[in-house]
PASEBA-1860 file (N, C-alpha, C; in nm, 3 decimals):
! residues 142
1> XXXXXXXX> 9.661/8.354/11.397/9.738/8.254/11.324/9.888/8.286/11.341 ~ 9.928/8.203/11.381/10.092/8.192/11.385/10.192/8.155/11.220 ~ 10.258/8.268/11.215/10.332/8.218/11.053/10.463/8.181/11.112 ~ 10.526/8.108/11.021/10.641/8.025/11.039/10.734/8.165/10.969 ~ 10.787/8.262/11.053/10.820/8.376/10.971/10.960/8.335/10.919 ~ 11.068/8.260/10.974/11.204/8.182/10.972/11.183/8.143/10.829 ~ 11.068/8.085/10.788/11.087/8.028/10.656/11.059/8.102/10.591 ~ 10.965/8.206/10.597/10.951/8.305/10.498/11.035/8.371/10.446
9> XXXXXXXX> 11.108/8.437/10.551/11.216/8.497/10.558/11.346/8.466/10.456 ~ 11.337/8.299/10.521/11.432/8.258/10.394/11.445/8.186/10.264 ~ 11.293/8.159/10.247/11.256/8.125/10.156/11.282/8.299/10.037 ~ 11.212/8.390/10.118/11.214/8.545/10.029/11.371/8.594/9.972 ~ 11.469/8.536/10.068/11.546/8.564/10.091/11.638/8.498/9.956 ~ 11.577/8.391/9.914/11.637/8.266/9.803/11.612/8.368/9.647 ~ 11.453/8.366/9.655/11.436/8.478/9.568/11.457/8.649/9.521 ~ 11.488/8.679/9.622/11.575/8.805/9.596/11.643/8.806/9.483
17> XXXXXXXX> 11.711/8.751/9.417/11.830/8.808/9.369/11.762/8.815/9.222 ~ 11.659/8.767/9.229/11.597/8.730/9.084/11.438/8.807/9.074 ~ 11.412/8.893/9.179/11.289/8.983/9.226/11.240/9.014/9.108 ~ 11.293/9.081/9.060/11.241/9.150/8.887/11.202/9.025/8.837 ~ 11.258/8.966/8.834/11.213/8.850/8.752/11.059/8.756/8.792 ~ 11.136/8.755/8.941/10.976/8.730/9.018/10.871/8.731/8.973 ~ 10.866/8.918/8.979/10.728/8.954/8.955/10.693/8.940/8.827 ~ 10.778/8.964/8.742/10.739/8.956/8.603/10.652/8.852/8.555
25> XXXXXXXX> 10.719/8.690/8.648/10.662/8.596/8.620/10.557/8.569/8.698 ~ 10.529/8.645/8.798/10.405/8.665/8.884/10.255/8.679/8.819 ~ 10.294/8.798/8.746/10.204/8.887/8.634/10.135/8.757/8.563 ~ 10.278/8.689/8.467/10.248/8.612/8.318/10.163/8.446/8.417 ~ 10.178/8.434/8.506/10.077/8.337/8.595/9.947/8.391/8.617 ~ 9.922/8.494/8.644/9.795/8.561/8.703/9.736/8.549/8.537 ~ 9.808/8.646/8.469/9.679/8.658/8.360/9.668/8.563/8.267 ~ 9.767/8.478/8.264/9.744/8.303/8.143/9.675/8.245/8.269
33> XXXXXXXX> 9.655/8.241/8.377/9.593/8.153/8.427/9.460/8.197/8.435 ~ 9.414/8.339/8.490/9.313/8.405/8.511/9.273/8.518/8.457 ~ 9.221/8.523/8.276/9.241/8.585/8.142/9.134/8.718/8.247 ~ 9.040/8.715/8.303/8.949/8.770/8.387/8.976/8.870/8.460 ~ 9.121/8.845/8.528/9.183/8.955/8.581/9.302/9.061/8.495 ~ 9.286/9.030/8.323/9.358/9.090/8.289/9.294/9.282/8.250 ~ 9.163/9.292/8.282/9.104/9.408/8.219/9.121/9.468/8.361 ~ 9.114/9.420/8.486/9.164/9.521/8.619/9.287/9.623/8.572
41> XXXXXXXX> 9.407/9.572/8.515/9.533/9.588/8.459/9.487/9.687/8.342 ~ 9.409/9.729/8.273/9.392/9.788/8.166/9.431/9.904/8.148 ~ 9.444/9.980/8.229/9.508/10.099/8.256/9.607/10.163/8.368 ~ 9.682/10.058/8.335/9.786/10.054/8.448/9.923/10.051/8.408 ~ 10.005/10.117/8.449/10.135/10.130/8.403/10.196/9.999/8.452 ~ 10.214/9.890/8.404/10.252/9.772/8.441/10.450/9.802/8.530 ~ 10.496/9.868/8.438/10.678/9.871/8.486/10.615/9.901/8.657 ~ 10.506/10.000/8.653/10.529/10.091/8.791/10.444/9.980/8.883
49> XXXXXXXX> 10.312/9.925/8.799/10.258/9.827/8.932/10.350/9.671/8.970 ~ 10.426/9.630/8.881/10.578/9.556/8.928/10.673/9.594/9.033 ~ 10.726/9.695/9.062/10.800/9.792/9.157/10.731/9.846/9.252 ~ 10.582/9.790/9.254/10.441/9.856/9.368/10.451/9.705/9.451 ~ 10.423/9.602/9.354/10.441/9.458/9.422/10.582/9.398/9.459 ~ 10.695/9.441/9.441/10.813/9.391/9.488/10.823/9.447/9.609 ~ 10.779/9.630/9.596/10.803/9.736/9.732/10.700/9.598/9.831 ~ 10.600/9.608/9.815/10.489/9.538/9.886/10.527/9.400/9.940
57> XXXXXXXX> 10.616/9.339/9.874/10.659/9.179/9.931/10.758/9.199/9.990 ~ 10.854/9.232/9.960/10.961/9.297/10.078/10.924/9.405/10.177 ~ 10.816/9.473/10.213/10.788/9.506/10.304/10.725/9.439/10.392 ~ 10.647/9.361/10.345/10.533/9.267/10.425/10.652/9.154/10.485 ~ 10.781/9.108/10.402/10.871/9.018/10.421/10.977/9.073/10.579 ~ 10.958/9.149/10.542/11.086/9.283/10.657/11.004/9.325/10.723 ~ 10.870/9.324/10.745/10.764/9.333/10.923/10.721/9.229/10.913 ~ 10.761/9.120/10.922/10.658/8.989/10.967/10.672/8.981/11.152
65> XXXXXXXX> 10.775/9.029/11.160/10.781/9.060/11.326/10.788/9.182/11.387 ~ 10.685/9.254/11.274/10.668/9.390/11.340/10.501/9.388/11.297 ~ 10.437/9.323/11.364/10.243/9.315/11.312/10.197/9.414/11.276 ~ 10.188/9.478/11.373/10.137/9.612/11.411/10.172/9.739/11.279 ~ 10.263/9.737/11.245/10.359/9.842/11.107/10.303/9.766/11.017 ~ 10.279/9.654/11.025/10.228/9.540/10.887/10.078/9.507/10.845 ~ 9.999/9.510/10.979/9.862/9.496/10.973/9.796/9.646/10.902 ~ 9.864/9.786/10.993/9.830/9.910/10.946/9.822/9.897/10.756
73> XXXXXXXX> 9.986/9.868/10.748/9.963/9.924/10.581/9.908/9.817/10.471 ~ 9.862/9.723/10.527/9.803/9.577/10.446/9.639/9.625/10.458 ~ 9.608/9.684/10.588/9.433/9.734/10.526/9.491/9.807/10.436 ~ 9.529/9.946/10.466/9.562/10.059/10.376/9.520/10.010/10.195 ~ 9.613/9.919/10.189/9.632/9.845/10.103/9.515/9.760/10.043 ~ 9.436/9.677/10.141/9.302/9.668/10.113/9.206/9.783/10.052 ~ 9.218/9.899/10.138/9.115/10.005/10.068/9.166/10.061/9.934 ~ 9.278/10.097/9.901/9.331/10.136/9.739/9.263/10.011/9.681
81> XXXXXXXX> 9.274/9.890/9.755/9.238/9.820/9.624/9.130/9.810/9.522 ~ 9.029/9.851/9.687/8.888/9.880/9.675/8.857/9.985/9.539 ~ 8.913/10.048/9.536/8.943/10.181/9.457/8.952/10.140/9.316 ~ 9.033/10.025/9.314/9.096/10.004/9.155/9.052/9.873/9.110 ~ 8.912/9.853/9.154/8.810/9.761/9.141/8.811/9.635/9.203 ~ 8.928/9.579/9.287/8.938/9.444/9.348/8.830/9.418/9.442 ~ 8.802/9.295/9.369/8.687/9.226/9.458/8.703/9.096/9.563 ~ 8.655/9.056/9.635/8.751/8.966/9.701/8.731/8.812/9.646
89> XXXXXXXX> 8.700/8.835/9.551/8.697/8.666/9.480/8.835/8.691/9.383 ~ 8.895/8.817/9.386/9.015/8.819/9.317/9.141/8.767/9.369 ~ 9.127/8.776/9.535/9.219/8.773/9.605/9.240/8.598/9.595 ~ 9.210/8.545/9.566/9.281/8.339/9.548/9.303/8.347/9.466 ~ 9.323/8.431/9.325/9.333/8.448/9.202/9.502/8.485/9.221 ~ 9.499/8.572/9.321/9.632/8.646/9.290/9.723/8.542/9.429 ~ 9.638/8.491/9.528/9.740/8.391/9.584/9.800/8.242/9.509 ~ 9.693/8.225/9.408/9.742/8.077/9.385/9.858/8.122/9.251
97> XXXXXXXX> 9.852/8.245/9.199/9.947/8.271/9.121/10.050/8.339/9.204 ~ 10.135/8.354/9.289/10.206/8.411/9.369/10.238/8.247/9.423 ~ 10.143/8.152/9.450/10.233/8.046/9.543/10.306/7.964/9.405 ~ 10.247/7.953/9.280/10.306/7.937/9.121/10.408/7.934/9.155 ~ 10.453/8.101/9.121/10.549/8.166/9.149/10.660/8.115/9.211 ~ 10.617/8.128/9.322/10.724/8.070/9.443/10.742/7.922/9.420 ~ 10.717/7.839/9.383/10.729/7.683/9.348/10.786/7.713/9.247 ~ 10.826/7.751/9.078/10.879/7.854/9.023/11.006/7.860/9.038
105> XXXXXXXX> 11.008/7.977/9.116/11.168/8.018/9.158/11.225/7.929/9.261 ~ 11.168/7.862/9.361/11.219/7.809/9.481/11.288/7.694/9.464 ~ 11.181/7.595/9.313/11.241/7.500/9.324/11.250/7.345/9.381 ~ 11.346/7.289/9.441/11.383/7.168/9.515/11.357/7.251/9.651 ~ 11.375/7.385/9.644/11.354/7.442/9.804/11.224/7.455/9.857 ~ 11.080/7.419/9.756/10.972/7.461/9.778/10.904/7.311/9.866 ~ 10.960/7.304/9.952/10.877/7.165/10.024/10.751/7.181/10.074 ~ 10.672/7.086/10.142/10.557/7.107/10.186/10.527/7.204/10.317
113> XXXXXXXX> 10.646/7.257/10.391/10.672/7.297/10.497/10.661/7.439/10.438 ~ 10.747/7.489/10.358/10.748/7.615/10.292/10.619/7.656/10.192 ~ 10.609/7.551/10.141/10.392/7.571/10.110/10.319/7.652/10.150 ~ 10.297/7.582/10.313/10.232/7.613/10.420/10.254/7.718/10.454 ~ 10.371/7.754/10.479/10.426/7.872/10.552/10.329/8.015/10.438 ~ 10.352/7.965/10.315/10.336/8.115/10.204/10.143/8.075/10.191 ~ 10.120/7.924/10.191/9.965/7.968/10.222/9.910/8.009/10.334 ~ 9.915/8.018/10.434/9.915/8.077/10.577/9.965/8.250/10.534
121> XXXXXXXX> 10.042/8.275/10.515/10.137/8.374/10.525/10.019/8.475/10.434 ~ 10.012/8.433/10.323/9.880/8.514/10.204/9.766/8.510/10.264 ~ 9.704/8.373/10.330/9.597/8.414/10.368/9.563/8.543/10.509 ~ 9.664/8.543/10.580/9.729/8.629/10.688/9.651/8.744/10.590 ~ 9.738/8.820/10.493/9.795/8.924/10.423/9.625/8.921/10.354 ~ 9.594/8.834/10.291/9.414/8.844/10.265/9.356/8.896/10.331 ~ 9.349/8.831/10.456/9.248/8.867/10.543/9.247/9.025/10.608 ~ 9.410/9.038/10.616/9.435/9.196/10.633/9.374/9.335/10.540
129> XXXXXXXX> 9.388/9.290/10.429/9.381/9.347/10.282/9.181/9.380/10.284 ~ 9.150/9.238/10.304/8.996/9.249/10.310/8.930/9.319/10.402 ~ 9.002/9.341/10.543/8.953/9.375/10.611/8.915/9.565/10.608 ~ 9.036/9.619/10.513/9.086/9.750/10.490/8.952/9.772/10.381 ~ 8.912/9.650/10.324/8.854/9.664/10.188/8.700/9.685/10.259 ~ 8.667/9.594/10.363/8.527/9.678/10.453/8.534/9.755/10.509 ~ 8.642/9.799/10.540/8.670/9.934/10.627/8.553/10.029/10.538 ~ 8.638/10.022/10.433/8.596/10.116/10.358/8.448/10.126/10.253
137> XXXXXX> 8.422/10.008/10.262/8.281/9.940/10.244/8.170/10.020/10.306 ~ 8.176/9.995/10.442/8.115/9.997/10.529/8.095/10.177/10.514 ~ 8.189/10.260/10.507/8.193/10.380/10.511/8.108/10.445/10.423 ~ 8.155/10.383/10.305/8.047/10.433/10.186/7.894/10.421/10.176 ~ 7.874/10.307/10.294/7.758/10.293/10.305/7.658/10.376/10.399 ~ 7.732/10.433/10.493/7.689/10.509/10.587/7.681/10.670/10.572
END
């Protein structure tokens, strides 16, 4: 799949300045929308998993044209998740609150073009994530 990385880029780029804020409102979407995923969170230092997901979107944002540095730490990332109970029926849970988000902060800037780009772009980053998540599946099983 080809991502429109130009828009990502500057779409991420719009939201920056308000990042903290971002995520904060990232969070308050995920769990008013999806009360289900709030007991994953139960023992989690929320300040520190906020500053885990900003590190994580600006990294994934700053290798979109480096795959290879990006695909590595997005399984990685899949298998911790594995760890801290994510299942993959969680993962549209946490994209459709993240594209919220971004419609949200973006605005008049969130057109149908820039949509696309961040649903493409997550499902990219899904499929990466999941794949880390059988990695490690698969291991335990053997």
């Amino acid at each position: 799949m080809s991502l429109n990385v130009e828009l990502l880029e500057q779409s991420f780029e719009q939201i920056k300045p308000e990042a903290n804020e971002f995520v904060e409102s990232f969070y308050h979407h995920l769990f008013a929308d999806n009360p289900e995923a709030k007991p994953l969170f139960e023992h989690v230092d929320m300040k520190k998993q906020k500053g885990m997901l900003l590190q994580s979107l600006v990294f994934t944002v700053e290798n979109l044209r480096n795959p290879e540095a990006l695909s590595d730490k997005l399984k990685g990332l899949g298998t911790r998740h594995v760890k801290y109970g994510a299942l993959p029926a969680h993962y549209p849970l946490v994209g459709g609150a993240l594209l919220k988000t971004f419609e949200q902060y973006l605005g008049d800037q969130w057109t149908p073009e820039v949509k696309q780009a961040w649903i493409d772009a997550y499902q990219a980053i899904a499929n990466l994530m999941l794949e880390g998540a059988a990695d490690i599946s698969a291991a335990q099983l053997s």
